[in-house]
C-alpha positions as MATLAB code, in Angstrom:
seq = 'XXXXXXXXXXXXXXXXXXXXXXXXXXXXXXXXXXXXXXXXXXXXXXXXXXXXXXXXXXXXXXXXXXXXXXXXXXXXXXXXXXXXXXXXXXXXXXXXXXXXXXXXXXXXXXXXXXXXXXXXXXXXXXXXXXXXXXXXXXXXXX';
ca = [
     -21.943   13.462  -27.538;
     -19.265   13.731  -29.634;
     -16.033   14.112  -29.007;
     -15.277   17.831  -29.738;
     -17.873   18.824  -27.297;
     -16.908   16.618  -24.524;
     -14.075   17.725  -22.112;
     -11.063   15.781  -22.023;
      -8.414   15.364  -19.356;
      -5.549   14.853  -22.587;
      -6.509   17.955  -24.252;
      -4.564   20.252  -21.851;
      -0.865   20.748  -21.552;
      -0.482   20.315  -18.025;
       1.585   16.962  -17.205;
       0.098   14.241  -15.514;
       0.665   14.334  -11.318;
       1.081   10.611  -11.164;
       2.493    7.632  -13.027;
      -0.760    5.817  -14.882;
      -0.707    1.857  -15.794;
      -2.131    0.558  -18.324;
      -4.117   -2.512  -16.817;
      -7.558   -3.741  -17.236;
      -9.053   -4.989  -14.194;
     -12.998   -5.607  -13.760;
     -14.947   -2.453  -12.242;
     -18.301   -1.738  -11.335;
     -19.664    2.068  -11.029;
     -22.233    3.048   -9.130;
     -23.831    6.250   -9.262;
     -24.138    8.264   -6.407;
     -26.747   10.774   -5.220;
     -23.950   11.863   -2.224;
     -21.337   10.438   -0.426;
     -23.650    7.736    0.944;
     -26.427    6.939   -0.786;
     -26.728    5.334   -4.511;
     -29.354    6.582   -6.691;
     -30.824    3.620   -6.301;
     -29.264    2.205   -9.927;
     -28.117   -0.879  -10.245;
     -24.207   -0.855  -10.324;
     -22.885   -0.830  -14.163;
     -20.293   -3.170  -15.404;
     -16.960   -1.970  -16.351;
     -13.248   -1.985  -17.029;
     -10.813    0.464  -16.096;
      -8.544    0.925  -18.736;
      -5.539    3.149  -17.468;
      -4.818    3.561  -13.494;
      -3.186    5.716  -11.419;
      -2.915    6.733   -7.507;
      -5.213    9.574   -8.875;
      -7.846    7.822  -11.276;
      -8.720    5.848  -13.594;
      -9.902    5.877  -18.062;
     -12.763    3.377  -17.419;
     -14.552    1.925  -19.981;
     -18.262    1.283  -19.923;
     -21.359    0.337  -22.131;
     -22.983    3.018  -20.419;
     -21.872    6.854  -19.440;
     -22.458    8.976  -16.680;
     -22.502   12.697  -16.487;
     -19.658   14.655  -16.314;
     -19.340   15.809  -12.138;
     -20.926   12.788  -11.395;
     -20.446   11.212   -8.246;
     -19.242    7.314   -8.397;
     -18.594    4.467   -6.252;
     -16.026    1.926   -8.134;
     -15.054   -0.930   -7.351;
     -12.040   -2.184   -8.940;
     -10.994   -5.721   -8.456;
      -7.217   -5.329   -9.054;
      -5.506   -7.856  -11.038;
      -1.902   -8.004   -9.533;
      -2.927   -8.148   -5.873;
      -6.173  -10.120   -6.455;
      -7.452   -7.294   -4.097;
     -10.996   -5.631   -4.345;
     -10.393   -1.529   -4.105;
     -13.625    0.266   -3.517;
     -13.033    3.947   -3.987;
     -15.218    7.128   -4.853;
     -14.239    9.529   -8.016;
     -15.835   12.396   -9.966;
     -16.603   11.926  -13.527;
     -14.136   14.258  -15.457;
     -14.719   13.797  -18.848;
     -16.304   11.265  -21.464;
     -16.435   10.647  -24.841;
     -18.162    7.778  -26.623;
     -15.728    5.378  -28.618;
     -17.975    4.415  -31.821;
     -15.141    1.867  -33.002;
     -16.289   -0.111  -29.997;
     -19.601    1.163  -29.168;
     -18.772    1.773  -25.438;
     -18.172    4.518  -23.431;
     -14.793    5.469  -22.225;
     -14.796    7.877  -18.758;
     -12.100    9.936  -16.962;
     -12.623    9.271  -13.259;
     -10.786   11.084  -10.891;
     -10.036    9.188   -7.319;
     -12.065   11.000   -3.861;
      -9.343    9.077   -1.330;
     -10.866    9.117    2.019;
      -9.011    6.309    3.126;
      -5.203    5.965    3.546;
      -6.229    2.114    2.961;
      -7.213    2.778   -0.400;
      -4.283    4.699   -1.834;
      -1.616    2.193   -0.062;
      -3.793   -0.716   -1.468;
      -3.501    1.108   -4.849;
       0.262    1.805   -4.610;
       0.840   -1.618   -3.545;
      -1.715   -3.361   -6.899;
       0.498   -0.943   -9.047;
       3.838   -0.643   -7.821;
       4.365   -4.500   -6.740;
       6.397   -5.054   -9.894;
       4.954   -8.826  -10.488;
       3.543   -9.993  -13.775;
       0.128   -9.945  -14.238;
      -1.902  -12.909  -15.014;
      -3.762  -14.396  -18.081;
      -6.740  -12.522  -18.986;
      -9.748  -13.613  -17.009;
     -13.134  -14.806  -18.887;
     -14.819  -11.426  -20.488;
     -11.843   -9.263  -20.085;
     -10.508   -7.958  -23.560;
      -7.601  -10.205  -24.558;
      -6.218   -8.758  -27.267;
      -4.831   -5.377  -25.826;
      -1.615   -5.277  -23.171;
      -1.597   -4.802  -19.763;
       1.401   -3.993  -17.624;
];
């Protein structure tokens, strides 16, 4: 799809609600048939790209629908902590540069856990580590 005809959470004028990061840590999506049950898919391998309290820019060598129901889970790189939360696919576009797909997932909190574990991987203010094995080195992280 290209990316005229995708939608795209930049292309309106509306400010963002929360402060986003720009951090890679290791994700994994899995799609979701409903809130409890996979599709039976194995989960795909991913990095999120941008983070907020509100979602994520993932980006994937594989794309999901837009509305999709995912399962992620993020292994966050400042607090070492593994954040498993559930989002709706907002938009996508494919990135031919780098032959992956990059995703706009917005955040389903049903857990206070989960946000407070997410304000406290984003907002601790230490300095993240080296770049892990298979993460992308060349681009920065906050």
């Amino acid at each position: 799809m290209t990316p005229s005809k995708t939608a795209h959470a930049g292309s309106s004028n509306k400010p963002r609600r929360d402060r986003r990061f720009m951090q890679w840590n290791r994700t994994q999506i899995t799609l979701l048939k409903d809130s409890r049950h996979t599709n039976g898919r194995a989960p795909v391998e991913a990095f999120t790209y941008d983070i907020s309290i509100g979602g994520a820019r993932i980006h994937s060598m594989e794309s999901f629908e837009v509305g999709s129901l995912v399962r992620l889970q993020i292994e966050l790189v400042r607090s070492a902590e593994t954040l498993r939360v559930e989002g709706l696919v907002k938009w996508r576009r494919r990135d031919e540069s780098a032959s992956l797909f990059e995703m706009g997932i917005e955040f389903q909190h049903t857990s206070m856990v989960t946000v407070l574990s997410l304000m406290k991987a984003l907002h601790d203010g230490r300095k993240s580590p080296e770049p892990r094995k298979g993460e992308p080195a060349d681009l920065s992280r906050s």
